[in-house]
N, C-alpha and C positions, 0 to 999 in steps of 0.2 A: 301573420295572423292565421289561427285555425279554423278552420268551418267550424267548429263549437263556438265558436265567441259571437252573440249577436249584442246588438244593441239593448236587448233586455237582460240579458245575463250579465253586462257591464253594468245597465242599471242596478241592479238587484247586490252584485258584490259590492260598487258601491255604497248601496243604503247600508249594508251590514256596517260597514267601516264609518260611516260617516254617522250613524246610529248607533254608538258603543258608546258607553258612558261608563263611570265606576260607579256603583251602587255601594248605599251602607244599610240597607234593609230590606232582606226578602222575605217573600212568601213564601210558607213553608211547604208549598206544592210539590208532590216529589216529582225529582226527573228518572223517565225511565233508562232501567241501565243499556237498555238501546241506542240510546240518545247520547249519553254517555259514550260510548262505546265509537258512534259513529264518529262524534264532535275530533275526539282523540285520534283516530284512523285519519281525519281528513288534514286535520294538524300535522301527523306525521309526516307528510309529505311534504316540511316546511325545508329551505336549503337550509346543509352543514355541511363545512368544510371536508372534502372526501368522504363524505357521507357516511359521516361518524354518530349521527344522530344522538349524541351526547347527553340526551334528554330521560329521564325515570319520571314514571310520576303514580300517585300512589293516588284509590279514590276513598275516600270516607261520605259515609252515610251514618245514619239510623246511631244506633249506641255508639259505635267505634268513634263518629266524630264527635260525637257528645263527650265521650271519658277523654280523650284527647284534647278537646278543647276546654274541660274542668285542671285537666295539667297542667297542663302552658298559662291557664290563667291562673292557678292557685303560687304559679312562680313568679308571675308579673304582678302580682299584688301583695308578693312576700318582698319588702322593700332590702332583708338579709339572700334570698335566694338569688333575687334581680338581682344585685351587686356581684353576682358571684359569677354571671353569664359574659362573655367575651364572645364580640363578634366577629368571625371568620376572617370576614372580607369587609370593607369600608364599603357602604352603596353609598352613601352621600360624602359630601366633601365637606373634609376639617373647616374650611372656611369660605362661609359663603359671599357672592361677592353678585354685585348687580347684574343681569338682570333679575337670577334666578331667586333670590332672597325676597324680592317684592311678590315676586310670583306666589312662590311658598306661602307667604304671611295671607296674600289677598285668601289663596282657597281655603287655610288651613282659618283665618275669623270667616269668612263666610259661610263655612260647612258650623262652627262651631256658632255663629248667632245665627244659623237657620232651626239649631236643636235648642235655641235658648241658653246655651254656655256661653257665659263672660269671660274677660282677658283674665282675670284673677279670680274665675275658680277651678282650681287646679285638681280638686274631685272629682268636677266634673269631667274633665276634661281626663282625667285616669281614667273614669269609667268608660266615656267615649273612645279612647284609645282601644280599653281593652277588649272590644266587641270586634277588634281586629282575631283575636284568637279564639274567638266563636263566628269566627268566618261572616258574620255582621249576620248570622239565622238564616244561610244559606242552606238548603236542602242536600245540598254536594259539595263537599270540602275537595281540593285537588293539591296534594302536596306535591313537589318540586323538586328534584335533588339533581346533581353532576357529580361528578366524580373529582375526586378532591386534588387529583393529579393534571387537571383539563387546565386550560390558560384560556388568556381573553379570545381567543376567534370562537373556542365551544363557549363563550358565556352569550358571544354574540349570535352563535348561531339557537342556542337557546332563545335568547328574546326574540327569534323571528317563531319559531315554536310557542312560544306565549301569546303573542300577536294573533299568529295562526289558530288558536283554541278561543281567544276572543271573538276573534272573526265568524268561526265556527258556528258557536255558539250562539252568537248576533242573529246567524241567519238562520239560527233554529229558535228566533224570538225568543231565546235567554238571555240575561244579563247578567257581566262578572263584577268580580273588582280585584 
């Protein structure tokens, strides 16, 4: 243990983590790119294997993530464009199997009959999807990327890097998703 660490700065990292939720609606408050600036400096610091830091990440604001998010959504509501898209890498698994399917179902109707969407309306439920690619009117879009040659320990050490910017963020009284 290092003389830096007392009982309130463990409090305090804790609340950050234990106070992180995912949000689907911000205020459109802007953040300063200070803040910005710090959140990401302090995430850098997250471990990667031989300290490859495998991590890019891109910021939008203001217009830039406005035209960017009228793109992405003029292609997810093009039902001939969508079709046309192939994803990379599989994030979820071909088939889902207990626990995780119960789990899935409970958040994905509770988020959807907290906004008043029924199991069969599938409208709604496209529109609510697609405020994913208007970053849900968050003030600061953070895009993502690896390099397309990297394997699973850079994807791992990435997720402690996202973790890390949640964390971040937390404890600069933001919230992501």
């Amino acid at each position: 243990m290092t003389d830096t660490v007392t009982p309130e700065s463990t409090a305090l990292v804790d609340a950050a983590i234990t106070s992180r939720r995912s949000i689907r609606a911000f205020l459109p408050t802007p953040v300063p790119r200070e803040t910005v600036e710090a959140i990401l400096a302090v995430a850098s610091r997250a471990p990667s294997g031989t300290n490859t830091q495998p991590w890019r990440v891109t910021v939008l604001t203001g217009d830039a993530k406005t035209a960017l998010s009228a793109k992405i959504r003029a292609v997810y509501d093009d039902p001939a464009a969508l079709a046309q898209h192939r994803e990379e890498y599989a994030y979820y698994p071909t088939e889902w199997t207990a626990p995780y399917i119960e789990r899935r179902r409970k958040v994905g109707w509770d988020l959807y009959g907290l906004l008043g969407i029924g199991k069969a309306d599938k409208d709604g439920m496209h529109r609510q999807h697609g405020r994913n690619y208007e970053f849900f009117g968050a003030p600061v879009a953070l895009m993502f990327t690896i390099g397309r040659s990297l394997r699973q320990g850079s994807w791992l050490d990435y997720g402690m890097f996202l973790q890390s910017i949640m964390v971040a963020a937390r404890g600069r009284g933001l919230d992501t998703c």
